[in-house]
N, CA, C and O atoms as a Tinker XYZ file with bonds, in Angstrom:
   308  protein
     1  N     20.295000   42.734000  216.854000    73     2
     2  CA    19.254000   41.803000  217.248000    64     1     3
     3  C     17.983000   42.158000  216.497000    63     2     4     5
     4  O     17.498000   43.279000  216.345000    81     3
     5  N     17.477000   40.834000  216.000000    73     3     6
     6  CA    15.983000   41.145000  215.099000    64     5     7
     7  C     14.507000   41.718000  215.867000    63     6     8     9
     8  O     14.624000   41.755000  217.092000    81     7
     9  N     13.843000   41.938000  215.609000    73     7    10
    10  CA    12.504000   42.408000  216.086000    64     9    11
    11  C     11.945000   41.280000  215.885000    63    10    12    13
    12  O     12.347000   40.374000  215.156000    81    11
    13  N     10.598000   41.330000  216.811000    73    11    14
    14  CA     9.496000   40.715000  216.387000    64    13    15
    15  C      8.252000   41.136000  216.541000    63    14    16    17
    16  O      7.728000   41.007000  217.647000    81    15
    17  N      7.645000   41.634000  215.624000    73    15    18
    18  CA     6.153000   41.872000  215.142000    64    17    19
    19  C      4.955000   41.138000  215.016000    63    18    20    21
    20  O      4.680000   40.024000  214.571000    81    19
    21  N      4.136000   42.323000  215.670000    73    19    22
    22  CA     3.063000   41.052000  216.152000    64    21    23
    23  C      1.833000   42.328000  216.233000    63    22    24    25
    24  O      2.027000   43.286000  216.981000    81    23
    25  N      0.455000   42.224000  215.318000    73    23    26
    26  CA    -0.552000   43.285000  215.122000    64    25    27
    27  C     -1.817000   42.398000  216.523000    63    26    28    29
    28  O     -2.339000   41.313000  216.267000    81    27
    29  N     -2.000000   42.928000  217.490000    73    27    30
    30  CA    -3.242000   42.841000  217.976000    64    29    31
    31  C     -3.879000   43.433000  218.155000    63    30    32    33
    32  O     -3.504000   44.580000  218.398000    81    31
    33  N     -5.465000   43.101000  218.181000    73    31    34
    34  CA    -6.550000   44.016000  218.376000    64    33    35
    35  C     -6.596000   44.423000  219.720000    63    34    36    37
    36  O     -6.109000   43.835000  220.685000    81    35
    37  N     -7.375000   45.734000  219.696000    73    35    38
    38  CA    -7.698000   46.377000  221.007000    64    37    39
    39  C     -7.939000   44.881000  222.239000    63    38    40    41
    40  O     -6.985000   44.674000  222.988000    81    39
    41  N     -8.978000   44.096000  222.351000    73    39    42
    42  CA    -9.528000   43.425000  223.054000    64    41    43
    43  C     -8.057000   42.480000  223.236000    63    42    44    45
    44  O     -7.937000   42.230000  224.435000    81    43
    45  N     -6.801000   41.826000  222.355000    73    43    46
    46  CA    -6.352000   41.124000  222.266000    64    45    47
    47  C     -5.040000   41.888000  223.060000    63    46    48    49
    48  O     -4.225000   41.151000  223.616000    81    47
    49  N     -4.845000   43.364000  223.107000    73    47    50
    50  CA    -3.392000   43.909000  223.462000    64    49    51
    51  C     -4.217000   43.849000  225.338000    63    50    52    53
    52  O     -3.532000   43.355000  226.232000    81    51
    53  N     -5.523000   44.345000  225.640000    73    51    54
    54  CA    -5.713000   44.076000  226.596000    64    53    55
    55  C     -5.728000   42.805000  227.803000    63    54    56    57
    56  O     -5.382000   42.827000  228.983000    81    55
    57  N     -6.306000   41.674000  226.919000    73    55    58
    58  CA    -5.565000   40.370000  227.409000    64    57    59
    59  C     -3.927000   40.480000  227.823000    63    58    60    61
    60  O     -3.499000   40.125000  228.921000    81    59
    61  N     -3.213000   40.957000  226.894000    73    59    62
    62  CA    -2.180000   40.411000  227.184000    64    61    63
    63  C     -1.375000   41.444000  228.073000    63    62    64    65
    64  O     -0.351000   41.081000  228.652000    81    63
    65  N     -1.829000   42.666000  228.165000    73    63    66
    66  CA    -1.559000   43.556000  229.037000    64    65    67
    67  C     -2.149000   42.960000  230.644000    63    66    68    69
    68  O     -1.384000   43.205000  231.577000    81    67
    69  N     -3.232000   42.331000  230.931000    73    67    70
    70  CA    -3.332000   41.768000  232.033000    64    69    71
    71  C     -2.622000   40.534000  232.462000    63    70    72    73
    72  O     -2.230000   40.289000  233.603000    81    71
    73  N     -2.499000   39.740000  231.337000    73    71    74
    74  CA    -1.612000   38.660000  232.073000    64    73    75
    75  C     -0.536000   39.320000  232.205000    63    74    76    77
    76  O     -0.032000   39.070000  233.300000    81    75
    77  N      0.113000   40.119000  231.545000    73    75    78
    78  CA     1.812000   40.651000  231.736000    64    77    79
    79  C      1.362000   41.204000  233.466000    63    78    80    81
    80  O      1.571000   40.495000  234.451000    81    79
    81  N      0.920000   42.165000  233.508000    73    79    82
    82  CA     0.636000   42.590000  234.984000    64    81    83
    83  C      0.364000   41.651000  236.147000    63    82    84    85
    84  O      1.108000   41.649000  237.127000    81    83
    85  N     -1.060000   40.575000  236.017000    73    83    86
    86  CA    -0.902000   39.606000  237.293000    64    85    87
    87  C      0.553000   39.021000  237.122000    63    86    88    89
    88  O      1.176000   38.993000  238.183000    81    87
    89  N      1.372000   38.449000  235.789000    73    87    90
    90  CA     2.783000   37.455000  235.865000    64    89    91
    91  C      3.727000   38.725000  236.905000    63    90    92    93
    92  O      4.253000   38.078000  237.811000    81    91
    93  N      3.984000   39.800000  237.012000    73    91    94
    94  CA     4.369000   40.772000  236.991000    64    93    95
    95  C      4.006000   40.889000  238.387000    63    94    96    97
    96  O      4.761000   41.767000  238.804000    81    95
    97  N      3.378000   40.553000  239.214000    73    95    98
    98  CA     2.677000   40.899000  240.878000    64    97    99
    99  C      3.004000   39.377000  241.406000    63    98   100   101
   100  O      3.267000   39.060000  242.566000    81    99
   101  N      2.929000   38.587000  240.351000    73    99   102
   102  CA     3.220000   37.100000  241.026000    64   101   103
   103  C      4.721000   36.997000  241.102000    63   102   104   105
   104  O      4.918000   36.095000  241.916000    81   103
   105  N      5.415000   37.270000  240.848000    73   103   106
   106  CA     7.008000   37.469000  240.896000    64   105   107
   107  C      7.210000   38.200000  242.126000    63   106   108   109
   108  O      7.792000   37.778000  243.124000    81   107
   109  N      6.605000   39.487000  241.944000    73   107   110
   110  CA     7.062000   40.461000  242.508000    64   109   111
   111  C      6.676000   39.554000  244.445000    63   110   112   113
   112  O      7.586000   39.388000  245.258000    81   111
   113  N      5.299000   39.167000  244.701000    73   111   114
   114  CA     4.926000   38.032000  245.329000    64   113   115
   115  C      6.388000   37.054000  245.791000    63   114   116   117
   116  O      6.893000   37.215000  246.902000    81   115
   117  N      6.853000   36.237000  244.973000    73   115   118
   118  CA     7.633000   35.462000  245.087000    64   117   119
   119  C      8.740000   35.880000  245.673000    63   118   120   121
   120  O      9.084000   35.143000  246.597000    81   119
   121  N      9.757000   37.222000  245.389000    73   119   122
   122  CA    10.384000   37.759000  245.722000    64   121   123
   123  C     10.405000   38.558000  246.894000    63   122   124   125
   124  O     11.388000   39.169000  247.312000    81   123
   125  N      9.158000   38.524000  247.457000    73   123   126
   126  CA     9.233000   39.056000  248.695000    64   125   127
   127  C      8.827000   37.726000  249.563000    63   126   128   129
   128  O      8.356000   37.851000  250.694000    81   127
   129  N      9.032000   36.498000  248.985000    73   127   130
   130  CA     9.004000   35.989000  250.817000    64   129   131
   131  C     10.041000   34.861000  250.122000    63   130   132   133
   132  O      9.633000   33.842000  249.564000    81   131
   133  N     11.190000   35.160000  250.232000    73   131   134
   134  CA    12.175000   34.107000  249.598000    64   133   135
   135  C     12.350000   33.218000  250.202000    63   134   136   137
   136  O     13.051000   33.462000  251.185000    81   135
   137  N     11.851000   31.593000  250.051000    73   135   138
   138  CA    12.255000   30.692000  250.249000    64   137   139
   139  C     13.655000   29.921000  250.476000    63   138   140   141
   140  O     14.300000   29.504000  251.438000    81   139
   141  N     13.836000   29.975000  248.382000    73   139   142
   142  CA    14.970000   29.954000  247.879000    64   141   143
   143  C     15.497000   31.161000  247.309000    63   142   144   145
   144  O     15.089000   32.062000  246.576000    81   143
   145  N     16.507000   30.865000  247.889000    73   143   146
   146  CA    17.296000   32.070000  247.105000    64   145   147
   147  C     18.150000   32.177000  245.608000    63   146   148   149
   148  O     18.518000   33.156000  244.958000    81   147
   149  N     18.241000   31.164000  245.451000    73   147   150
   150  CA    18.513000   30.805000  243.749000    64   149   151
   151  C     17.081000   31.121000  243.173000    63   150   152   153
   152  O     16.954000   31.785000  242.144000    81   151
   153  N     16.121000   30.671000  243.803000    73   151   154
   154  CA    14.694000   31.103000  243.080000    64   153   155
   155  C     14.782000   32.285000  242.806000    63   154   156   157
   156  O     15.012000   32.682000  241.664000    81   155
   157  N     14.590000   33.139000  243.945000    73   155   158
   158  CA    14.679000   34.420000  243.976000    64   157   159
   159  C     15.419000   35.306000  243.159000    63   158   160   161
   160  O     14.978000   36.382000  242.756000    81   159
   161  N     16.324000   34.943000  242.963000    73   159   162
   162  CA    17.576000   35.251000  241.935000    64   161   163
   163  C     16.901000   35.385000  240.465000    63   162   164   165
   164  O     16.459000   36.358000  239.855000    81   163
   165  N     16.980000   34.310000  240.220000    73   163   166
   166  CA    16.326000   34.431000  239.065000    64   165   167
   167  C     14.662000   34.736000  238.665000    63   166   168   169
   168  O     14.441000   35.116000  237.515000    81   167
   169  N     13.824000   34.615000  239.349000    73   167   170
   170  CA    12.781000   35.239000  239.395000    64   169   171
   171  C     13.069000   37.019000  239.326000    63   170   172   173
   172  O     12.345000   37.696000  238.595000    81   171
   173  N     13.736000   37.413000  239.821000    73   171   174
   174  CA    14.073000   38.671000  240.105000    64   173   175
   175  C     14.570000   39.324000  238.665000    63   174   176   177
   176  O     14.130000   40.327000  238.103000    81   175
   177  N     15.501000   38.538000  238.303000    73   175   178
   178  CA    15.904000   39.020000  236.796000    64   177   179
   179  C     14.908000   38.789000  235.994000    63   178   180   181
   180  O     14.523000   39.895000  235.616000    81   179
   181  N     14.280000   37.981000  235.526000    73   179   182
   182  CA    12.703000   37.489000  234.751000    64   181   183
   183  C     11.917000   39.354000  235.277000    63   182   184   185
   184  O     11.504000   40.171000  234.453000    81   183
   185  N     11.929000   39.564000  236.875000    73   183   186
   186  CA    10.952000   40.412000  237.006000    64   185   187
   187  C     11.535000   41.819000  236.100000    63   186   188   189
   188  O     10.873000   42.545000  235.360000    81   187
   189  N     12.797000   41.897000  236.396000    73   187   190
   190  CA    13.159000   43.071000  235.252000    64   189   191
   191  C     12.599000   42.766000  233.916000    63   190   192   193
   192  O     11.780000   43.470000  233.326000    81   191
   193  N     13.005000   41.887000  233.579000    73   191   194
   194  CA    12.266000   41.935000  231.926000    64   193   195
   195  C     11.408000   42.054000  231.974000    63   194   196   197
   196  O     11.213000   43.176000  231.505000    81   195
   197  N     10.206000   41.493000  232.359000    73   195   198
   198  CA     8.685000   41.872000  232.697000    64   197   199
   199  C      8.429000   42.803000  232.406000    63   198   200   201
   200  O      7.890000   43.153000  231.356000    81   199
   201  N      8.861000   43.591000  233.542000    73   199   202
   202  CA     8.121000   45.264000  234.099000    64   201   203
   203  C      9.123000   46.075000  232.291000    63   202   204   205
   204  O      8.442000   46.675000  231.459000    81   203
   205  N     10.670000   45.881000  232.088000    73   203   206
   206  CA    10.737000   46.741000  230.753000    64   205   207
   207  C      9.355000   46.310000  229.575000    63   206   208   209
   208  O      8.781000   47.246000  229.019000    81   207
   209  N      9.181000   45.733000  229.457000    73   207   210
   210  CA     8.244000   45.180000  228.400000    64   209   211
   211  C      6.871000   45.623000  228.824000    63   210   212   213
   212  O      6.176000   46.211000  227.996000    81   211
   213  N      6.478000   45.429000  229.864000    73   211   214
   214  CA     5.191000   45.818000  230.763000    64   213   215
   215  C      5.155000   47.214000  230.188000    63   214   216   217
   216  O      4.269000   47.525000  229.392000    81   215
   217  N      6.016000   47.998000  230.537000    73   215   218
   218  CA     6.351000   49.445000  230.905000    64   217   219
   219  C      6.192000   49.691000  229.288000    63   218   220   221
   220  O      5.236000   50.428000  229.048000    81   219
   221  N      6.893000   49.252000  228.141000    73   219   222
   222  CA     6.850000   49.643000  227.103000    64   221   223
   223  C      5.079000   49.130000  226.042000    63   222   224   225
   224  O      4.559000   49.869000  225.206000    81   223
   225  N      4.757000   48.284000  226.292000    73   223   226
   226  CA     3.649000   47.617000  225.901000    64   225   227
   227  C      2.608000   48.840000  226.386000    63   226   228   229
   228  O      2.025000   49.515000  225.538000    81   227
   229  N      2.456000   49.030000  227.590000    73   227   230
   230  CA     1.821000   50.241000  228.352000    64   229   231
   231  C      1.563000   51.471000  227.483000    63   230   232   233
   232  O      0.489000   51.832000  227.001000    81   231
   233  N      2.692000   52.005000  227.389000    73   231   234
   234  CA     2.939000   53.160000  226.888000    64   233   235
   235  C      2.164000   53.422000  225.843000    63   234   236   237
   236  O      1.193000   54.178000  225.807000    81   235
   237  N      2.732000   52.618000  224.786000    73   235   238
   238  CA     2.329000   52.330000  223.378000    64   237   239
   239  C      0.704000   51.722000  223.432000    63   238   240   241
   240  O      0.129000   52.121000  222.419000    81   239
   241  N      0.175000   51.237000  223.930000    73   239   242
   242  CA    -0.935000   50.831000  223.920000    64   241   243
   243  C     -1.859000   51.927000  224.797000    63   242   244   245
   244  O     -3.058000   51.738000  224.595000    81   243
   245  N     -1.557000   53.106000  225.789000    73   243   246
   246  CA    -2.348000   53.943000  226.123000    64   245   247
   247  C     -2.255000   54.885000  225.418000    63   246   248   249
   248  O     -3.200000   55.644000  225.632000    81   247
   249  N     -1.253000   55.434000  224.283000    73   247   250
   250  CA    -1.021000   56.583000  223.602000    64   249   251
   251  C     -1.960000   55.765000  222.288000    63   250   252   253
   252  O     -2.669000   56.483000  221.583000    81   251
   253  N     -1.919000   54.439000  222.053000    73   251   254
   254  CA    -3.198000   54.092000  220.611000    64   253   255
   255  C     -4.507000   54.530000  221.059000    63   254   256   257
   256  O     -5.284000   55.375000  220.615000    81   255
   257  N     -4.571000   53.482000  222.379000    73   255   258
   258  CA    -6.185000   53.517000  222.784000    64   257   259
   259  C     -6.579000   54.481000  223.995000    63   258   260   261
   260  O     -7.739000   54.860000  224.154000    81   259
   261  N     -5.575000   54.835000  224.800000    73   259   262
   262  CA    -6.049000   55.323000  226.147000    64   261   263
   263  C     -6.367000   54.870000  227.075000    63   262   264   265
   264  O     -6.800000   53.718000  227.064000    81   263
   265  N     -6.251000   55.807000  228.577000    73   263   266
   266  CA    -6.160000   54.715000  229.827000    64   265   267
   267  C     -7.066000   53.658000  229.931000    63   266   268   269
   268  O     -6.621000   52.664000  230.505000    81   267
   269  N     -8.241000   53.606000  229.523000    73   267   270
   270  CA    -9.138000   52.588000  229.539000    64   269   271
   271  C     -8.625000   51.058000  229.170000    63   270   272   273
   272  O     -9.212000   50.014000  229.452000    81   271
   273  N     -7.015000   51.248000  228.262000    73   271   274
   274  CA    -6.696000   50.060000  228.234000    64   273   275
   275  C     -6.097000   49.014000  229.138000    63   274   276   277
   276  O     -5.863000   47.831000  228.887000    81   275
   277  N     -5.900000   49.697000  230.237000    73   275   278
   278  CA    -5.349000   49.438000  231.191000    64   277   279
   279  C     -5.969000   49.459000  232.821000    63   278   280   281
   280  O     -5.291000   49.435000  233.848000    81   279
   281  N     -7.425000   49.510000  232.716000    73   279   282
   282  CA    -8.641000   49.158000  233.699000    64   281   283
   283  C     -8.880000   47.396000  233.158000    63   282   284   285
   284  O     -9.352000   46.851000  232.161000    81   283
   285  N     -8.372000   47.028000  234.211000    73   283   286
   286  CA    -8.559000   45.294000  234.272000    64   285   287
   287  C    -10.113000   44.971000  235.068000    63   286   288   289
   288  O    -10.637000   43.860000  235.154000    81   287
   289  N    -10.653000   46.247000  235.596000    73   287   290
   290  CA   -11.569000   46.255000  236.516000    64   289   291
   291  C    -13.022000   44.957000  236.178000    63   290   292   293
   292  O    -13.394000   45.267000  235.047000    81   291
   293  N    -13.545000   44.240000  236.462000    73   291   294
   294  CA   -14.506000   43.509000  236.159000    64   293   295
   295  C    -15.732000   43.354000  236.448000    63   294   296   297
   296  O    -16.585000   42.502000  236.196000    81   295
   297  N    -15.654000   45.100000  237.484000    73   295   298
   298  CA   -17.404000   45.487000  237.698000    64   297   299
   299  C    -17.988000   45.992000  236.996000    63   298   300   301
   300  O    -17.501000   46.774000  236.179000    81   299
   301  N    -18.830000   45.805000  237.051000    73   299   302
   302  CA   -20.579000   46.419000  235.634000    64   301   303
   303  C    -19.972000   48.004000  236.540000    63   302   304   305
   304  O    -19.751000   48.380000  237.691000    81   303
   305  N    -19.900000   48.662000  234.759000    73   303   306
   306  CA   -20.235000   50.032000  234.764000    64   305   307
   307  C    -21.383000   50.999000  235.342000    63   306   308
   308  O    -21.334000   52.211000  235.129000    81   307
């Protein structure tokens, strides 16, 4: 299976490190008050992929920049 490559800037890996995390709590959300259960199902598998990718994006992006990349926080310092 091929790769896909993709260079973002500090400000740009952080965006996308927060949406991965709220998509990532909104699942996790969904899955705990199951409606449907076919929903659930598959929401649930989606949430595995998430969190591997979450988990790896993480990694790699706190060992470039450090934990600071990963404070979503939006209060004045």
């Amino acid at each position: 299976m091929g790769g896909f490559e993709i260079a973002l800037a500090e400000s740009e890996l952080k965006i996308t490190l927060e949406a991965l995390t709220e998509l990532e709590q909104k699942m996790v959300r969904l899955c705990e008050s199951p409606e449907n259960e076919d929903e659930v199902s598959d929401v649930g598998n989606d949430l595995i992929e998430v969190r591997l990718l979450l988990k790896a994006l993480k990694e790699r992006a706190i060992n470039m920049y450090g934990h600071s990349i990963v404070n979503f926080s939006r209060e004045a310092l």
